[in-house]
N, C-alpha and C positions, 0 to 999 in steps of 0.2 A: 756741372761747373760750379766750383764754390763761390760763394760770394766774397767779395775783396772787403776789404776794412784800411782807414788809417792807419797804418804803420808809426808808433810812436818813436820807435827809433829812427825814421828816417819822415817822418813827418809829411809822409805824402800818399798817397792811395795807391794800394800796391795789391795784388793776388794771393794774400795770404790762406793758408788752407784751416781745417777748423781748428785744430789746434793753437792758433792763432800765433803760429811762427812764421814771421814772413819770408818768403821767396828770398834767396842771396844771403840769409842770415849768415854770417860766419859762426864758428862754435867758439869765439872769446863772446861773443854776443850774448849765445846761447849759456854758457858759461857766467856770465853774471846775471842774466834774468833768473835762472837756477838758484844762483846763491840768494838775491833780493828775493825770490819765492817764500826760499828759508826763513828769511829775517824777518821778513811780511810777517810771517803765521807763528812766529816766536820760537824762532830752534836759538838755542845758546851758542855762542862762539864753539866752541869745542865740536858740538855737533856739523857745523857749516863747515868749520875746519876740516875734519876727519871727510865731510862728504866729496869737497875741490881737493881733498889728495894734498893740502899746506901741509908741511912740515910740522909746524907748530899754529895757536891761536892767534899769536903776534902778527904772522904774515895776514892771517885773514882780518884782523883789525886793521892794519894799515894800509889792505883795499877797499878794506865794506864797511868801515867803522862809519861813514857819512848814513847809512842806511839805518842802523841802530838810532831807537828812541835816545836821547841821552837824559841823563841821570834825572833832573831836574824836570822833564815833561812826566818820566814815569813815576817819580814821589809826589807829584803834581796830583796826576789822576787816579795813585792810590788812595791820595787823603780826601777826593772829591768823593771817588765811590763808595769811601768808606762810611762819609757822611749821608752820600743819598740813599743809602741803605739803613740807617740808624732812623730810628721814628725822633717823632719833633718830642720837644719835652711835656711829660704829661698824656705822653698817647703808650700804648700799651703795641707791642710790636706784633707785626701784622699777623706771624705764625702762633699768637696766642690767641683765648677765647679772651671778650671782654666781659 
């Protein structure tokens, strides 16, 4: 017998198997956990597009566009990383000898 888990879509303890799709799931369910998979782990619109069968990118933005970083969080943490990666001033960077 599997162990059950919290069901985040339905918010209560249910028989899910290891997979961890629960019991009753419909496939619009399974259908959006799919695409948010995608956007999770960084597929571009066109790729999430092409994989739910949309017509074009548009339709997939105007369902999943809420799931996408937007613009301002990811030039955000480009200019943090790019900093925490640069040595302080005066220090010689870490892939060189001193």
């Amino acid at each position: 017998m599997s162990k059950g888990i919290t069901c985040s879509a339905r918010g209560r303890h249910c028989g899910c198997v290891l997979s961890s799709v629960c019991t009753g799931t419909g496939p619009h369910a399974l259908r959006h956990h799919y695409a948010s998979l995608l956007i999770k782990h960084g597929e571009s619109v066109k790729t999430v597009s092409e994989r739910l069968g949309h017509t074009n990118a548009a339709m997939t933005l105007n369902i999943y566009t809420h799931l996408w970083p937007d613009s301002e969080e990811r030039t955000r943490a480009a200019v943090d990383k790019a900093y925490a990666d640069r040595p302080a001033d005066g220090e010689a960077p870490a892939n060189e000898a001193a």
